[in-house]
Every structure is written in structure tokens, then in C-alpha cells.
C-alpha positions, -999 to +999 in steps of 0.1 A: +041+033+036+003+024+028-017-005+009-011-011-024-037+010-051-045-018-069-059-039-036-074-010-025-097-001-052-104-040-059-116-041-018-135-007-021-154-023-058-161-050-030-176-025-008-197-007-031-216-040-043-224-050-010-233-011-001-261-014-039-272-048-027-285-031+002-264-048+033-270-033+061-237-013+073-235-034+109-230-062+081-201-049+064-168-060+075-143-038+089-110-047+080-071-034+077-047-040+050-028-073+048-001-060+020+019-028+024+042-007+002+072+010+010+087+038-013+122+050-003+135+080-023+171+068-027+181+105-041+162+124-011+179+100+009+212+102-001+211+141-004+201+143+032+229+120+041+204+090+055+218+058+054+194+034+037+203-003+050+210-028+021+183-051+029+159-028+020+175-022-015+179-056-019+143-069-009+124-043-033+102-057-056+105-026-076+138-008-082+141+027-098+172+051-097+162+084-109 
């Protein structure tokens, strides 16, 4: 489970102009990620014999069965 790529490398962009517009670093912000990701290897899973609970299929925004 971690932040998505895409917002990361938008916020650290964000982060390197402030860094060559010479902010001083007690003037960065610290922050943590508002949007997570979770990948669930339905194969691995069932091979192992883990029970992945429905809602989980159900709520994925992406869906791949290989």
C-alpha cells in the first residue's frame, strides 16, 4: 500500500521549484500522503489460500486478472 506515482512525482516537481527558488528548508512543508493505493495479487492470494473479502474486489478502481 503507498501513494500513488503520479501524485508523488507531481508533489516532489513541487518540491524541487521551491528547493531552485531558494526557500529556505524550515519553509518547506512537511506533509503525508492524502491518496493511497492498494495492490492485491488475486493469483498470489488464492495460491496461498488467503481469502480476499469481496469489498475489496468490488471497490477497485482498477481490476486485472492475470
Amino acid at each position: 500500500m503507498g501513494a500513488t506515482d503520479g501524485f508523488m512525482y507531481r508533489r516532489a516537481a513541487e518540491y524541487v521549484d521551491m528547493i531552485l527558488k531558494d526557500r529556505p528548508p524550515s519553509e518547506l512543508p512537511v506533509e503525508q500522503p492524502t491518496k493511497f493505493e492498494l495492490v492485491i495479487n488475486l493469483k498470489a492470494a488464492k495460491s496461498t489460500a488467503l481469502d480476499v473479502a469481496a469489498f475489496a474486489v468490488s471497490d477497485c478502481a482498477a481490476f486485472s486478472h492475470r
